[in-house]
C-alpha positions, 0 to 999 in steps of 0.5 A: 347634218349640213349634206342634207340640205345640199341639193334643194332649200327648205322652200323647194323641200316644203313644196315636195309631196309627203311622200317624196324620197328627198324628205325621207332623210330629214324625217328619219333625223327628227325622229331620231332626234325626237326619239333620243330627247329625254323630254320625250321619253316614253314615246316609241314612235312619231308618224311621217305626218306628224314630224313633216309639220314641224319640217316644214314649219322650220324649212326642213332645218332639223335642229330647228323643227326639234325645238319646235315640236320640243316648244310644243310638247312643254307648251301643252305640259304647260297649258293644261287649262288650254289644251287640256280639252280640245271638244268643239261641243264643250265650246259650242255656245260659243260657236254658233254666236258666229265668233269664228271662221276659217274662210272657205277660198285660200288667199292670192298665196295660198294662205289659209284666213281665219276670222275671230269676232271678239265682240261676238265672245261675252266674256262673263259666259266664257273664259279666255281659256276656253276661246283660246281652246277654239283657236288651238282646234282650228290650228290643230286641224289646219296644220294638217293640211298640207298647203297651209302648212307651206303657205300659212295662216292670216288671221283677221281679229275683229275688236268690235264690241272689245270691252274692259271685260275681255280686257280684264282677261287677258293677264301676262301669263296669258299673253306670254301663252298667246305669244309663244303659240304665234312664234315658236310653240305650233307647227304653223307658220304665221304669215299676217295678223290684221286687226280692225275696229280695234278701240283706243283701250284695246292698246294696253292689252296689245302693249302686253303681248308685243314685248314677248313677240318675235320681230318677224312676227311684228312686222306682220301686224297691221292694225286697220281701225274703222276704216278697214273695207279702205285697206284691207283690200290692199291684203286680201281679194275681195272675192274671199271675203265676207261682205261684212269685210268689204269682200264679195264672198259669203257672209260672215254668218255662213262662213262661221257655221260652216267651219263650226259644222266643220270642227264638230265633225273633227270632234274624233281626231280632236281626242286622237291629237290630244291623246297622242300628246298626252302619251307624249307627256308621260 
């Protein structure tokens, strides 16, 4: 339906609100799309809301957001180990180590920046599935957002501590999971991936997952090493950045309960999102 994109490109429609008229058409397309997909079967409606994110997850290109959110739906089908359980207090142990944040200032263009601490994850206590839960709860919350979902996600994976424990988690099924969540299976768009602190025998596993990545999504790795207070400057203001990253924001420790207090208070919608999945499953 090519005269739908006549008057503005998918950048100029992302940044209209909700409830514009302009985004009405491209709504009422994917709905119909989605309602006459036959992996969908059995669902009889999809809110604005829920089919805006995968618009603009896709710059309003119709076709596009359809095989997103189909991307999605098998994604989950497929992953019950993963998304099967989307509780924050089933991961709270977890979580109160100061494994991960969401920073609580936006970046310079209005990213959200999220933080995993992997030496912080003791791989004997918790498998890779259940860390790869939270990470699926943080996305799930942040994609509601609506400036995030035009301006994205930066994460920074601190690889301290990353042992042949975490290593010895992490197989090809698993990569090829990781993989298709950062490239074609969620309604966020990835705009950077910064390692630092990542040792030598960390490559291998890094060497798993890149095949299964999209050359965008490539090109937006940086790997910083030990010396990251150097260069992760070059990305990020220092007024964001916990102190421990070389920012002058609030510490790691803070940041981290903050957003652990923040998924717990998710807890609800949480089962509402894994419920309206499921339905989407029947």
């Amino acid at each position: 339906h090519p005269s739908l994109q006549d008057d503005m490109n998918g950048p100029q429609l992302s940044e209209l609100p909700d409830d514009s008229e302009q985004l009405e058409p491209f709504v009422s397309s994917l709905r119909r799309r989605a309602l006459q997909a036959s992996e969908l079967s059995g669902v009889r409606t999809f809110s604005d809301g829920f089919l805006i994110k995968f618009l603009r997850a896709r710059d309003f290109d119709v076709e596009l957001s359809l095989k997103l959110l189909l991307n999605y739906q098998r994604w989950r089908r497929e992953s019950p180990e993963i998304s099967g359980c989307l509780s924050p207090s089933s991961v709270l142990g977890l979580l109160s180590t100061s494994y991960h944040a969401v920073l609580p200032q936006r970046d310079h263009s209005g990213s959200r920046v999220l933080v995993y601490r992997i030496g912080q994850w003791n791989p004997k206590d918790w498998s890779a599935f259940q860390v790869f839960r939270i990470s699926l709860m943080t996305s799930e919350i942040i994609s509601m957002e609506t400036q995030t979902q035009r301006r994205g996600l930066k994460a920074i994976f601190d690889l301290q501590g990353w042992s042949l424990g975490h290593a010895w988690q992490i197989n090809p099924s698993l990569a090829r999971k990781i993989s298709s969540v950062l490239s074609d299976s969620f309604p966020l768009k990835v705009r950077g991936i910064h390692l630092v602190n990542e040792p030598m025998f960390f490559r291998p596993v890094f060497a798993m997952i890149r095949p299964f990545l999209p050359d965008k999504i490539k090109q937006r790795i940086h790997m910083h090493g030990a010396d990251f207070h150097d260069t992760l400057s070059d990305f990020f203001s220092p007024d964001i950045l916990p102190p421990e990253y070389g920012g002058e924001g609030p510490g790691i420790e803070e940041v981290c309960q903050d957003w652990t207090n923040q998924l717990l208070q998710s807890e609800k919608l949480l089962q509402q999102i894994k419920g309206s999945v499921q339905r989407l499953d029947l």
